[in-house]
C-alpha positions as CSV (number, residue, x, y, z in Angstrom):
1,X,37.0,40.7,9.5
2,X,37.1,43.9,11.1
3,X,39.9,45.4,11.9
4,X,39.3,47.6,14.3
5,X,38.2,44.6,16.5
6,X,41.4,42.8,15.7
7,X,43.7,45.8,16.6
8,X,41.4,46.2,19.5
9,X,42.1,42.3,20.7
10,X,46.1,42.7,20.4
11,X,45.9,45.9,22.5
12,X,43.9,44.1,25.0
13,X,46.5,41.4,25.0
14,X,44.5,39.1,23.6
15,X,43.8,36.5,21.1
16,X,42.9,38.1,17.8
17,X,41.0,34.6,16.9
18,X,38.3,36.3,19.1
19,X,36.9,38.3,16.3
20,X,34.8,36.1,14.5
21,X,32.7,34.8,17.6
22,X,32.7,38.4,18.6
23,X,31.6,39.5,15.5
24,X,29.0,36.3,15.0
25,X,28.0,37.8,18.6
26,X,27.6,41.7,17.3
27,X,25.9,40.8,13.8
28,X,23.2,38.8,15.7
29,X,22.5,41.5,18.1
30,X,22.4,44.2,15.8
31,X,19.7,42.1,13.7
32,X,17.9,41.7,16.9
33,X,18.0,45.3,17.9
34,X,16.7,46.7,14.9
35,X,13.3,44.8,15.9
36,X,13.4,44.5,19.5
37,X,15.7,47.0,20.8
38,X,18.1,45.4,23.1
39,X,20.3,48.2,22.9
40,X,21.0,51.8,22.3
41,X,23.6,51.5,20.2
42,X,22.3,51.5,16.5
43,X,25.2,51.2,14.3
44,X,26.9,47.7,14.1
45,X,30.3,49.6,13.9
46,X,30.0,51.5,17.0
47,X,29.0,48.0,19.3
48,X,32.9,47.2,18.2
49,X,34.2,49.5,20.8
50,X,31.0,50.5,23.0
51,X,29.9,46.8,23.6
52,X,33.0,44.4,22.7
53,X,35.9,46.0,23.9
54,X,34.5,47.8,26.7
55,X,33.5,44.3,28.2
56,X,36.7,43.2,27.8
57,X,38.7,45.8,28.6
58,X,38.3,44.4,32.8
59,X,39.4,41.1,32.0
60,X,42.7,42.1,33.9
61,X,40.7,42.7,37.3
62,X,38.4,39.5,37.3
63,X,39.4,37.5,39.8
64,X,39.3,33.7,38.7
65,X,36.1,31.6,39.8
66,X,32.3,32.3,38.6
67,X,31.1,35.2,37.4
68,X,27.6,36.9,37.5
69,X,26.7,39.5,35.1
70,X,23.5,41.4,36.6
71,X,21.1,42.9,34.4
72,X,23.2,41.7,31.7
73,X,20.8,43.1,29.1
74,X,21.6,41.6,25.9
75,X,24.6,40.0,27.3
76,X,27.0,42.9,28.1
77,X,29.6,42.3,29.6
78,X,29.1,38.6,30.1
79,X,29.0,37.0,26.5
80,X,31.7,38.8,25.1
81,X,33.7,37.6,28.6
82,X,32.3,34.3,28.2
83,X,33.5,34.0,24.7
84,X,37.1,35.2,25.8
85,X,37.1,32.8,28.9
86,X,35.7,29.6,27.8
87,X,37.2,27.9,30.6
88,X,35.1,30.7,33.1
89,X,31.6,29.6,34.3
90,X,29.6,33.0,33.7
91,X,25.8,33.3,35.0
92,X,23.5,35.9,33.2
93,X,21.1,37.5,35.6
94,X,18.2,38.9,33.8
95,X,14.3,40.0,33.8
96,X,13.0,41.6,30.6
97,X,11.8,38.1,28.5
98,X,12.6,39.8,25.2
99,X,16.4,39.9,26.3
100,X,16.5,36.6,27.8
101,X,15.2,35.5,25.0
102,X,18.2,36.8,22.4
103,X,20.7,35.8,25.2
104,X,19.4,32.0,24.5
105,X,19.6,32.2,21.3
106,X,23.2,33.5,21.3
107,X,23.8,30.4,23.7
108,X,22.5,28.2,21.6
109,X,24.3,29.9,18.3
110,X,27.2,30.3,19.9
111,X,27.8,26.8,21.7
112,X,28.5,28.8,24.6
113,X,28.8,25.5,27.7
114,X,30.4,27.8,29.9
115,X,26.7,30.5,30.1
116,X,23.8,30.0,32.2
117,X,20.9,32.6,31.8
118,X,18.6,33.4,34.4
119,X,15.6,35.0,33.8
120,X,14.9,36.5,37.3
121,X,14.9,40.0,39.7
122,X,17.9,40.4,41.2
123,X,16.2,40.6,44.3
124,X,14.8,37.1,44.0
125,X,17.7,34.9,42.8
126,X,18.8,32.8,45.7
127,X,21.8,30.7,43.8
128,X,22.8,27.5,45.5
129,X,26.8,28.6,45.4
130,X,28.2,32.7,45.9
131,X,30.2,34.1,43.3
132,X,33.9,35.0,43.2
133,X,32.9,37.8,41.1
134,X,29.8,39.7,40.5
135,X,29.5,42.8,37.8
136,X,27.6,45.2,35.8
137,X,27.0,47.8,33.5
138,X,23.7,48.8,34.5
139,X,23.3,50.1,38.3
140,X,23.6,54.1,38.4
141,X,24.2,53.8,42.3
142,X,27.1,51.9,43.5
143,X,26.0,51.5,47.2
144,X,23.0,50.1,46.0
145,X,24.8,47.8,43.6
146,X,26.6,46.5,46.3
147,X,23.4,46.3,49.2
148,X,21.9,43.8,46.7
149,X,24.6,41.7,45.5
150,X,26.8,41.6,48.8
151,X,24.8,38.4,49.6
152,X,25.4,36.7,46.7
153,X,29.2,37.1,47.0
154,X,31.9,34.4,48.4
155,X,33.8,36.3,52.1
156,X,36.7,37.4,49.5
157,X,34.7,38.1,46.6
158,X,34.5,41.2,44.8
159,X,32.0,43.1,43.1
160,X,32.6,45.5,40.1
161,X,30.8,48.3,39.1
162,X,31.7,49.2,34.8
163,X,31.4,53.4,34.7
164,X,32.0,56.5,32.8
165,X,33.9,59.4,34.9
166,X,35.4,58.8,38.4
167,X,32.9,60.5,40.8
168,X,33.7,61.0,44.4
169,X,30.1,61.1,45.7
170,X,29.8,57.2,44.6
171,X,31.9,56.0,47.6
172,X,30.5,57.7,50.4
173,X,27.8,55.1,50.8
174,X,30.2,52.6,50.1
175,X,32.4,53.8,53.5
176,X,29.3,53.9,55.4
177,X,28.6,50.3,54.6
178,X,32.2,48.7,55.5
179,X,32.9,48.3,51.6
180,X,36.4,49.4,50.7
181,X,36.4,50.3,46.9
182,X,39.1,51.5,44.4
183,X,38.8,52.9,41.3
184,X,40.5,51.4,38.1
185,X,40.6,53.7,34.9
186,X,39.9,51.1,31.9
187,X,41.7,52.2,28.3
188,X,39.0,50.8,25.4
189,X,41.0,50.7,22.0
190,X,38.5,53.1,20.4
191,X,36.7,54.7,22.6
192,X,37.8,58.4,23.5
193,X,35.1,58.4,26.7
194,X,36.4,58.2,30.0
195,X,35.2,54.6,31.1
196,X,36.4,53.1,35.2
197,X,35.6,50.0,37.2
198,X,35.1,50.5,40.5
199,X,36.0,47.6,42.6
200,X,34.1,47.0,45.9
201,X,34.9,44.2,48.8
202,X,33.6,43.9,52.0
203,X,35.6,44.3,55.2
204,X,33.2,42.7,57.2
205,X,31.8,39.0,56.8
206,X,29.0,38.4,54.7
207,X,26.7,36.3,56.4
208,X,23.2,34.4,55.1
């Protein structure tokens, strides 16, 4: 077991049982990786605290309902949130085949009832219900993140944005567009970067 997950769990107030799906989750992505290169990260160590914790480290500011990860990659931050949150229906929105192929696989490993993987564009998923929450790691421009997932979002619904440093600049598309957004600083037992969520909900209905 590692350890430095399990510490990680208990200063995320949460159960350190989590660590051998998480793990089961990590050691099938790093076997992946090294053939199809799902993600940066290299060392199976570092995905402890650049992958697993910093996924969970927003659990506190998920409001409850379904969750859509977009351009979840190899499943960051939705599996690790869908292993903590069994009880959570989590969607995975993705378009490279290679990743929606591991993601399947870690489905199917994993048991996981509570995931549903979409291989699709963002721009062409039309779901049949909105989401209480949407997220991602992925999108460098927050206004944009929010033009193309604002649809896809319940009236109260909120959509989070996972980033490094704070940056001013981000929300002045995001006042232009009606969005009111607030920034949350995130603490990720073991890692020293500066990691935030910014938080985005619309002030004006969301029709379509």
């Amino acid at each position: 077991m590692d350890d430095g997950l399990v510490e990680g769990l208990r200063r995320l107030d949460l159960d350190p049982a989590l660590a051998a799906p998480l793990l089961a989750y990590r050691d099938l992505l790093a076997r992946w990786n090294r053939v199809y290169n799902l993600s940066a990260v290299r060392h199976p160590e570092a995905m402890v605290a650049r992958h697993l914790l910093d996924s969970l480290a927003v659990l506190p500011w998920l409001p409850a309902g379904r969750l859509l990860d977009v351009g979840t990659g190899p499943g960051l931050p939705g599996i690790p949130l869908a292993i903590a949150q069994p009880d959570r229906a989590v969607v995975l929105l993705e378009s490279n085949g290679k990743k929606v192929r591991f993601l399947r696989q870690v489905v199917l490993e994993q048991r996981l009832a509570n995931v549903e993987i979409v291989h699709r564009r963002l721009e062409a998923y039309e779901p049949t219900r909105r989401y209480e929450a949407v997220i991602c790691r992925a999108f460098t421009d927050a206004a944009g993140f929010w033009h193309g997932v604002a649809r896809l979002l319940h009236p109260e619904g909120v959509a989070l944005a996972m980033k490094g440093q704070r940056q001013g600049e981000e929300l002045a598309g995001l006042d232009a567009a009606g969005v009111s957004s607030t920034w949350q600083p995130l603490r990720v037992p073991g890692l020293e970067a500066e990691r935030h969520l910014l938080i985005m909900k619309g002030t004006t209905p969301v029709t379509g």
